[in-house]
C-alpha positions, 0 to 999 in steps of 0.5 A, a space after each residue: 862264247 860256247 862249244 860249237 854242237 855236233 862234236 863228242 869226246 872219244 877215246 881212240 886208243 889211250 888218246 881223248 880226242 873231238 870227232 864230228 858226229 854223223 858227218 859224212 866226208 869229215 876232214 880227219 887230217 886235223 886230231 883233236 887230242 885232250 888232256 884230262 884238264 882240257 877234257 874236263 872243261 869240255 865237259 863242264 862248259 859244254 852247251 853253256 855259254 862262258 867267258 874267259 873269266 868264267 873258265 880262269 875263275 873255275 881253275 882257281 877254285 878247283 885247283 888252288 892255282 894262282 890267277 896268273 897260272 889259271 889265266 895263262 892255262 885258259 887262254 891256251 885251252 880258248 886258244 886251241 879250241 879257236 883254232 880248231 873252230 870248235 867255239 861260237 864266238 
């Protein structure tokens, strides 16, 4: 899988959320809004191709979480990101 291109992180007030750049009569009923985890996986899978285990593996290490907790935190983050229809698939 791979974020869709076109869509950047800014900062609207003390919120991090995903707008669409230059898209004209873009549909802005729907917020995108990150916390600092799901920020950083953003940026870190950002114009790659990942896997679920790709985005578990990478929690593990970088948080010394258990895999059960990593794998739990990544299908939530793929799961929103599906939602919102910012994955390729």
């Amino acid at each position: 899988m791979k974020i869709k291109e076109g869509y950047k992180i800014k900062t609207i007030g003390s919120d991090r959320v995903v707008i669409v750049q230059g898209r004209i009569g873009v549909d802005m009923t729907k917020v995108i809004s990150f916390n600092a985890m799901a920020e950083w996986l953003w940026n870190t899978f950002a114009g790659r191709d990942f896997t679920e285990k790709d985005v578990t593996d990478l929690l593990v290490r970088q948080f010394a979480i258990g895999e059960d907790q990593a794998i739990a935190d990544t299908r939530k983050w793929i799961t929103q990101l599906t939602d919102a229809k910012l994955l390729e698939i």
